[in-house]
LUMFILO-679188 format. One record per residue (C-alpha): residue in three letters; residue number from 1; x, y, z. Coordinates in Angstrom, 2 decimals. Example, Ala and Ser with C-alpha at 12.3 -4.5 7.8 and 13.67 -1.06 7.14 Angstrom:
<pts>
<pt res="ALA" n="1" X="12.30" Y="-4.50" Z="7.80"/>
<pt res="SER" n="2" X="13.67" Y="-1.06" Z="7.14"/>
</pts>
This chain:
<pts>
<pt res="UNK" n="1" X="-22.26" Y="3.89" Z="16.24"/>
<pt res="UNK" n="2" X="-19.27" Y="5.70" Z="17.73"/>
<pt res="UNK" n="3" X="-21.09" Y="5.87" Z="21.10"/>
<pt res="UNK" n="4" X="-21.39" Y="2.68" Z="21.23"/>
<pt res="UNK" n="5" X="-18.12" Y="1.56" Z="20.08"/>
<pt res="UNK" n="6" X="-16.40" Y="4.25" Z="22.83"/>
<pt res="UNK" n="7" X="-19.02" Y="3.11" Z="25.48"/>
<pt res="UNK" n="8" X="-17.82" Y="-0.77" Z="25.15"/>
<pt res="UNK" n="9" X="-14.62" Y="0.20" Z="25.06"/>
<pt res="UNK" n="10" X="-14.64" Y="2.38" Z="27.97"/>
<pt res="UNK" n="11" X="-16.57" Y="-1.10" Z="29.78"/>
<pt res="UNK" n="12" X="-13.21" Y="-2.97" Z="29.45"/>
<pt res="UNK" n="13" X="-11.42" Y="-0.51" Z="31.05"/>
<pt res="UNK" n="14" X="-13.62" Y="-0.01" Z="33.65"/>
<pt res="UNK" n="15" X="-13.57" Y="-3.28" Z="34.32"/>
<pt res="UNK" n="16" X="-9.76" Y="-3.84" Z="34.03"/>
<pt res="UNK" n="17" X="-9.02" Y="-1.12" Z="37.00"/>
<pt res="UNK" n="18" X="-11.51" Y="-2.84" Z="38.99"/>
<pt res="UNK" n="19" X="-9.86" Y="-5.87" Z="38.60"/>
<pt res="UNK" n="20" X="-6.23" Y="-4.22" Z="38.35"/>
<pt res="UNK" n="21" X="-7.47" Y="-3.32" Z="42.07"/>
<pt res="UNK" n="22" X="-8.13" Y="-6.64" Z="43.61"/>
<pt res="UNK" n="23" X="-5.09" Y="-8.09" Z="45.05"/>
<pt res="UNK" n="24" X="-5.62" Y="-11.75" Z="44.53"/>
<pt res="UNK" n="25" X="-5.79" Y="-11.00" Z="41.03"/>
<pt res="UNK" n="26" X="-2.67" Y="-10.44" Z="38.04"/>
<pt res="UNK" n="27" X="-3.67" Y="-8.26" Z="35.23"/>
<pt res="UNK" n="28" X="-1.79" Y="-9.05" Z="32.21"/>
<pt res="UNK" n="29" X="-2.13" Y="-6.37" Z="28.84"/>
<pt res="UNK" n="30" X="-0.25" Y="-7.25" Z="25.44"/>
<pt res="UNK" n="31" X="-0.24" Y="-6.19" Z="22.12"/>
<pt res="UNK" n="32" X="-1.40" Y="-8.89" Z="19.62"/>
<pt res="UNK" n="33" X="-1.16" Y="-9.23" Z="15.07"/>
<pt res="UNK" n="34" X="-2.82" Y="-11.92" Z="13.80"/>
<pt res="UNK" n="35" X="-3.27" Y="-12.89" Z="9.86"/>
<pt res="UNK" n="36" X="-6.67" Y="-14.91" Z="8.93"/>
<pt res="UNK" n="37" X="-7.79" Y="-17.20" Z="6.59"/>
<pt res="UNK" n="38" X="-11.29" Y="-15.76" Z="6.09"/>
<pt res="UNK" n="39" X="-14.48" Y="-17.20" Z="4.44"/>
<pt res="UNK" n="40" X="-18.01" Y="-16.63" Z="3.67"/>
<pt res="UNK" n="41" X="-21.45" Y="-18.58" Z="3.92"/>
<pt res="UNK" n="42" X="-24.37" Y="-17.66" Z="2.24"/>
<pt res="UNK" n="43" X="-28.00" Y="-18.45" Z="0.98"/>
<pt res="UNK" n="44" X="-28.15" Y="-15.68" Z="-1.29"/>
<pt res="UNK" n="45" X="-29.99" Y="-16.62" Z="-4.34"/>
<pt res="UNK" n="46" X="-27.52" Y="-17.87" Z="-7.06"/>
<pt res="UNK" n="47" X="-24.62" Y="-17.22" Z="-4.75"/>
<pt res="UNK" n="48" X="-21.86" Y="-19.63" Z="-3.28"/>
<pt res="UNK" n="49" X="-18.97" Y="-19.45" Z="-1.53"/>
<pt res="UNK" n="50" X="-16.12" Y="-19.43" Z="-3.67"/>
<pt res="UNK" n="51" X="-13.25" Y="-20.06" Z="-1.47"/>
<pt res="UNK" n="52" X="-11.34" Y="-18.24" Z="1.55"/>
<pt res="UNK" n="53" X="-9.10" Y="-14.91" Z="1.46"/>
<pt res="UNK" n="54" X="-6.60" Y="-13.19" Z="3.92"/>
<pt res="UNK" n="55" X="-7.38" Y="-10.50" Z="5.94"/>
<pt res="UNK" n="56" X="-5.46" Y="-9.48" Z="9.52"/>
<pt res="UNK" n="57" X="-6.27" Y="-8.98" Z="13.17"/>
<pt res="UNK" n="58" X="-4.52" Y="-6.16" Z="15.54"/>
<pt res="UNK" n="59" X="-4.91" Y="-4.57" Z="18.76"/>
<pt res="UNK" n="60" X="-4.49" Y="-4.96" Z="22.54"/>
<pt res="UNK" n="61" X="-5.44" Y="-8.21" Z="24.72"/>
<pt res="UNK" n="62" X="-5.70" Y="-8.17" Z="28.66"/>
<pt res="UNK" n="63" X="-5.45" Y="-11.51" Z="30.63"/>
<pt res="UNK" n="64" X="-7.35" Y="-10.91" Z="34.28"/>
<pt res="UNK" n="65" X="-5.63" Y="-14.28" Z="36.27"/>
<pt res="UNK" n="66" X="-8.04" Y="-15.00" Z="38.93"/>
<pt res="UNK" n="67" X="-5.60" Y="-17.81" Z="39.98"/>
<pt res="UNK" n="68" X="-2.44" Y="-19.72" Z="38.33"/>
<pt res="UNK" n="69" X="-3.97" Y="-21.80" Z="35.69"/>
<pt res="UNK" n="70" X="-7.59" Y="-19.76" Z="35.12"/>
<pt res="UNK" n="71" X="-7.85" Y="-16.51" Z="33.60"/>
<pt res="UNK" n="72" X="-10.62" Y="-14.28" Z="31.83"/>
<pt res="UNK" n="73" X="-9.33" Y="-13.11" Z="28.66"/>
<pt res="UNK" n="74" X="-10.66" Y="-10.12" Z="26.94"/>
<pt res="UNK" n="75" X="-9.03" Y="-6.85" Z="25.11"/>
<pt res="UNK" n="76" X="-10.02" Y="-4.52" Z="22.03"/>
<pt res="UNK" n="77" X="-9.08" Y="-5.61" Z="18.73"/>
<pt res="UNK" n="78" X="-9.80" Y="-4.42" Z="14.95"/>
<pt res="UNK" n="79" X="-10.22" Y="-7.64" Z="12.54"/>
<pt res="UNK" n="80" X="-10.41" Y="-7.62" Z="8.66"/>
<pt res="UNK" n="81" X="-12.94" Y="-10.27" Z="7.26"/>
<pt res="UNK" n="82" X="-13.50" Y="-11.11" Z="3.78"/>
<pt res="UNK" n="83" X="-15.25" Y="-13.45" Z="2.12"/>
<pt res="UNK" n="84" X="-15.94" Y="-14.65" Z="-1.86"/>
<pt res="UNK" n="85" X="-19.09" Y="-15.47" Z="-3.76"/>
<pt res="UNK" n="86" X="-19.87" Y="-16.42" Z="-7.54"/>
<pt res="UNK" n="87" X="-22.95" Y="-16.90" Z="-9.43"/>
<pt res="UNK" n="88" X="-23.87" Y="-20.28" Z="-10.05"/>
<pt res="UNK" n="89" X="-24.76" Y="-19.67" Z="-13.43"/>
<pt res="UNK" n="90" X="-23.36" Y="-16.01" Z="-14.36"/>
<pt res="UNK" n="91" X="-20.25" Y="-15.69" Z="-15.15"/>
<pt res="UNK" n="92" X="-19.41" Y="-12.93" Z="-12.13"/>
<pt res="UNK" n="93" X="-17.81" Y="-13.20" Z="-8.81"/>
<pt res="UNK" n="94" X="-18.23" Y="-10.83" Z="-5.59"/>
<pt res="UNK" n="95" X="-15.25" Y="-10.20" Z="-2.85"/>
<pt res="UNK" n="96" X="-16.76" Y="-8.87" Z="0.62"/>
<pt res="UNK" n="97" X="-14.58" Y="-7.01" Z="3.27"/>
<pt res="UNK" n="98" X="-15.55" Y="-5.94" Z="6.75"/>
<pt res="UNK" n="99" X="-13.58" Y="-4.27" Z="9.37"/>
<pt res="UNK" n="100" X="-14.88" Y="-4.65" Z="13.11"/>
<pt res="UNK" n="101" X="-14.24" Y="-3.26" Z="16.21"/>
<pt res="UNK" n="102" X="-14.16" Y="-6.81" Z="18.19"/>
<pt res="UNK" n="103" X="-13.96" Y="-7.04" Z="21.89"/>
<pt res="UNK" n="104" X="-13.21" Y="-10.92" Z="22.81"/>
<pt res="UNK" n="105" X="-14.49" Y="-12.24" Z="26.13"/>
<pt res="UNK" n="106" X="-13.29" Y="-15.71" Z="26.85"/>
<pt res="UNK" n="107" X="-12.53" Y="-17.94" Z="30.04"/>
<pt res="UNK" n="108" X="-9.11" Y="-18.74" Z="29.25"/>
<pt res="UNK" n="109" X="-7.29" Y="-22.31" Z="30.67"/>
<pt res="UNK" n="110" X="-3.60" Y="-22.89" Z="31.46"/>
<pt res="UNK" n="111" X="-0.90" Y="-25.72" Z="32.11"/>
<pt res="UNK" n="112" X="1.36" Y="-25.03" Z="35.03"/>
<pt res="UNK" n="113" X="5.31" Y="-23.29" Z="33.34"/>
<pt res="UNK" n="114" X="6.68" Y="-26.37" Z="31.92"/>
<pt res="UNK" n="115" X="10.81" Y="-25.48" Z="31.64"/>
<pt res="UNK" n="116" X="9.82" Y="-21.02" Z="30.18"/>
<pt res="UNK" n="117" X="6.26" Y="-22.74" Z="28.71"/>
<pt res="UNK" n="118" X="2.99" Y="-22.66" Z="29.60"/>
<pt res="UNK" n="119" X="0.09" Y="-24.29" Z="27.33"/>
<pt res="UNK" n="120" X="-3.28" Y="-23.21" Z="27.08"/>
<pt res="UNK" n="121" X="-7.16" Y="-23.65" Z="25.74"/>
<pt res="UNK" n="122" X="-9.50" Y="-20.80" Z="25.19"/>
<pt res="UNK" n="123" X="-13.09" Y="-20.85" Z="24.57"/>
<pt res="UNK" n="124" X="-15.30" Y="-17.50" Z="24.15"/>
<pt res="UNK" n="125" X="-17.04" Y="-15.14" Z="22.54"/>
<pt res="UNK" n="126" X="-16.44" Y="-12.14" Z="20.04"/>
<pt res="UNK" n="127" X="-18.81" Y="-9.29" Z="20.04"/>
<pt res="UNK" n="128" X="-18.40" Y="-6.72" Z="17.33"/>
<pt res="UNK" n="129" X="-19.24" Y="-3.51" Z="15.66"/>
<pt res="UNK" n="130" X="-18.71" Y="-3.22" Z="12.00"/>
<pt res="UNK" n="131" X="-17.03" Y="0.13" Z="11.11"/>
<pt res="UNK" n="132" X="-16.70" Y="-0.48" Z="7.25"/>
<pt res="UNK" n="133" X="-18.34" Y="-2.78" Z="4.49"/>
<pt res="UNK" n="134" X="-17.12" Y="-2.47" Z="0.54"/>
<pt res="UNK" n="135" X="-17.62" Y="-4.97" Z="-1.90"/>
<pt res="UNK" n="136" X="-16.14" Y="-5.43" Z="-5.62"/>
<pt res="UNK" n="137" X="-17.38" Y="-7.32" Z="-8.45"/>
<pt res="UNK" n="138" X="-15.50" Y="-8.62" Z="-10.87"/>
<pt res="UNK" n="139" X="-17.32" Y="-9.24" Z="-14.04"/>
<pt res="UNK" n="140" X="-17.87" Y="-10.47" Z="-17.32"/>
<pt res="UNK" n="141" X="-21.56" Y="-10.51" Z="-17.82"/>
<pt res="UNK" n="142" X="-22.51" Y="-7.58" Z="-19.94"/>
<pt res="UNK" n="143" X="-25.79" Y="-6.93" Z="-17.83"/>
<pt res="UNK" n="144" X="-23.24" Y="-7.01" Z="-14.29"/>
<pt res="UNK" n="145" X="-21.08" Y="-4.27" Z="-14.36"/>
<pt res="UNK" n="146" X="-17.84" Y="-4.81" Z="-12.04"/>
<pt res="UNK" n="147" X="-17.46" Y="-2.49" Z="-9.31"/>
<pt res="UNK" n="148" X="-15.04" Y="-1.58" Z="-7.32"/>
<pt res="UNK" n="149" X="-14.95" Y="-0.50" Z="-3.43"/>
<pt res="UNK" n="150" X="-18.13" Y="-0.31" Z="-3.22"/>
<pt res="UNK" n="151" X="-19.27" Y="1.12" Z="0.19"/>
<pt res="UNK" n="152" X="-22.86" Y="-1.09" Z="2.02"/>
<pt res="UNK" n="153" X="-22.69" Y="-0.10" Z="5.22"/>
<pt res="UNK" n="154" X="-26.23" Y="0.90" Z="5.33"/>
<pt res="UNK" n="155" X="-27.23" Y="-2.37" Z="4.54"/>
<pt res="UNK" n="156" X="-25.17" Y="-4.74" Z="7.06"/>
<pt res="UNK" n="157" X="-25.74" Y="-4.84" Z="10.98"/>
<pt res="UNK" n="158" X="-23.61" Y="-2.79" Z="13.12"/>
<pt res="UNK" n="159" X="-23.74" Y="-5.66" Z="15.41"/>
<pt res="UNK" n="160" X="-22.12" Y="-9.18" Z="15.40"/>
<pt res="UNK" n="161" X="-20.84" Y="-11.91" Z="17.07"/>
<pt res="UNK" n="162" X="-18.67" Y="-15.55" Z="16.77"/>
<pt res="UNK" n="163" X="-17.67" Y="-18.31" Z="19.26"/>
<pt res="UNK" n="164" X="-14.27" Y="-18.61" Z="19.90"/>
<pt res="UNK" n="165" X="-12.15" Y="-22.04" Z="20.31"/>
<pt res="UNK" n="166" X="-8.26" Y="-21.28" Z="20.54"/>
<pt res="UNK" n="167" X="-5.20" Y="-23.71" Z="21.77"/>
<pt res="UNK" n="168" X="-1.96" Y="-21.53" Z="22.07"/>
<pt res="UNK" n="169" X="1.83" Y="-21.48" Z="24.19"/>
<pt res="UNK" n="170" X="3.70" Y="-18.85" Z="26.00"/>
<pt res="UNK" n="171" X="7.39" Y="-18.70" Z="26.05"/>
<pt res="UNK" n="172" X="8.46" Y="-16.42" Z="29.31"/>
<pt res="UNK" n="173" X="11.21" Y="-14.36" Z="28.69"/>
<pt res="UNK" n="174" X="11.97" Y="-13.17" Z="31.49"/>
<pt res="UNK" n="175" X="9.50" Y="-11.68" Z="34.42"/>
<pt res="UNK" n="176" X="6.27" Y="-10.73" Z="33.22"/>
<pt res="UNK" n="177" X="7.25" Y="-10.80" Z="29.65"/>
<pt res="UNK" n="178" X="6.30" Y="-13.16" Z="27.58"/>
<pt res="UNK" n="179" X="5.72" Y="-14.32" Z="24.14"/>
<pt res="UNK" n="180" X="2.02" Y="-15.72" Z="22.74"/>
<pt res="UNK" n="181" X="1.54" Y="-18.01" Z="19.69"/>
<pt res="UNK" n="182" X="-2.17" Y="-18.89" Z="19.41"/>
<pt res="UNK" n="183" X="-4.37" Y="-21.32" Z="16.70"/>
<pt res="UNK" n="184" X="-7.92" Y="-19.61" Z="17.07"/>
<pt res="UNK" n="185" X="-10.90" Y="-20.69" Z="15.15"/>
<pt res="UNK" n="186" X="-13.65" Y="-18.10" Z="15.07"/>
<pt res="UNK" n="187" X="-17.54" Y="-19.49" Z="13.99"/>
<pt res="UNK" n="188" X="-19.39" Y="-16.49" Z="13.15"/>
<pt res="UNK" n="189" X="-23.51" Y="-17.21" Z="14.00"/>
<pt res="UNK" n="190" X="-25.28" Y="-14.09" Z="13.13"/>
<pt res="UNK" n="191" X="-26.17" Y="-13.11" Z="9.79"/>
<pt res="UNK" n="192" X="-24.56" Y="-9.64" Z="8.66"/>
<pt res="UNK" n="193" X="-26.78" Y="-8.34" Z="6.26"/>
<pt res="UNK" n="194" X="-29.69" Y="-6.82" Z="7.28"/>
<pt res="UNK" n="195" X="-32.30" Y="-7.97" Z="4.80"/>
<pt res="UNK" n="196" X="-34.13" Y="-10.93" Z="5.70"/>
<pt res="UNK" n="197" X="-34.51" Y="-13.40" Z="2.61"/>
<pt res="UNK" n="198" X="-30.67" Y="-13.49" Z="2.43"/>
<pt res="UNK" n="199" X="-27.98" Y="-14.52" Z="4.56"/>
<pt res="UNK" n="200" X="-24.08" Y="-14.09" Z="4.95"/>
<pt res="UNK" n="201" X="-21.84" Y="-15.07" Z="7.66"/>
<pt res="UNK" n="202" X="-18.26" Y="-15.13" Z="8.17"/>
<pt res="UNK" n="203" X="-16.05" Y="-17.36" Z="9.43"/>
<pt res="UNK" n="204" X="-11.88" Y="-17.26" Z="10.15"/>
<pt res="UNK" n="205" X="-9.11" Y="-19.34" Z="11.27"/>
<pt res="UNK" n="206" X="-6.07" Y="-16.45" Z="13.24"/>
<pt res="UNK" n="207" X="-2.71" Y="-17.14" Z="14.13"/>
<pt res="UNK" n="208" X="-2.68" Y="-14.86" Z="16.90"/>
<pt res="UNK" n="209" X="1.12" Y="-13.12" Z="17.64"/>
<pt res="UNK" n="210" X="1.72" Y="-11.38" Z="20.27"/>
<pt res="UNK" n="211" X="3.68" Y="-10.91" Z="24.03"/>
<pt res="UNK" n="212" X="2.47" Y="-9.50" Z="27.39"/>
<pt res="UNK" n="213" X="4.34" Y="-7.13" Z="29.56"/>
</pts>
């Protein structure tokens, strides 16, 4: 797993110098925090979704500006999804968390600087590797016990992936500098658990912060 997490990494940096070389192109890195609004949807038996919870989104996010307005957008990010079931007719409740390793690859679409603003659309994909799965239960059914942190990695896929649909604004302070707010909705389409009667997907809405250099 860490071979393939370092080996995709190592592919966007690759691929930034390449691009960092062409001169028709601007490469544009920033650093990027981001709290979500995280939920889950399932088919497991007995199971629904019992609401959303907040998890957070950090790392680093490189714009490749083939010309003014058009831009690839990609970078190397860790996210924090959650997500809450409860038993239909139990009275016992599970909380997920997953951490991923999520590289975002997106064609990215920009107004022309309006006064120190320029607007924005984004539309993409999120591939990811999960790094960490716990779960708790919380529980007052005598034949549930509640648990605590309990590690499943062995039984979730390493890989995933969501489409991404984001409308955002940059504020230029002054050069290259500039500030990012960004609304980004992120539709998670492949199951994470690896058994195949059940299902479990997550979903997340991010307000991405950030500023580029």
């Amino acid at each position: 797993m860490k071979k393939l997490i370092t080996t995709s990494a190592l592919m966007v940096l690759i691929l930034s110098g390449s691009w960092a070389q062409a001169p028709s192109q601007t490469l544009h890195f920033g650093l990027k925090l981001a709290p979500i609004l995280s939920w889950s949807d399932t088919n497991i038996e007995g199971q629904e979704d019992d609401g959303s919870s907040i998890g957070f989104i950090y790392g680093l996010m490189t714009d490749f500006r083939f010309t003014e307005n058009y831009a690839f957008s990609t970078g190397i990010e860790l996210s924090q999804r959650k997500g809450k079931t409860k038993h239909n007719t139990l009275d016992y409740s599970t909380k997920f968390d997953f951490q991923y390793i999520d590289l975002p690859v997106a064609l990215k679409l920009s107004t022309n600087e309006i006064g120190y603003m320029k607007y924005f659309g984004k539309f993409g994909f999120i591939p990811g590797f999960n790094v960490k799965a716990t779960y708790d239960i919380d529980s007052n059914e005598p034949a549930v016990p509640s648990v605590k942190d309990k590690k499943f990695s062995s039984e979730v896929n390493i890989f995933n992936v969501g489409l991404i649909i984001g409308v955002g604004a940059e504020y230029n302070i002054s050069g290259k500098t500039s500030l990012m707010v960004e609304l980004l909705y992120n539709n998670g389409f492949i199951d994470i658990l690896k058994e195949n009667n059940t299902q479990l997907k997550t979903d997340y809405i991010a307000l991405n912060l950030g500023v580029y250099f």
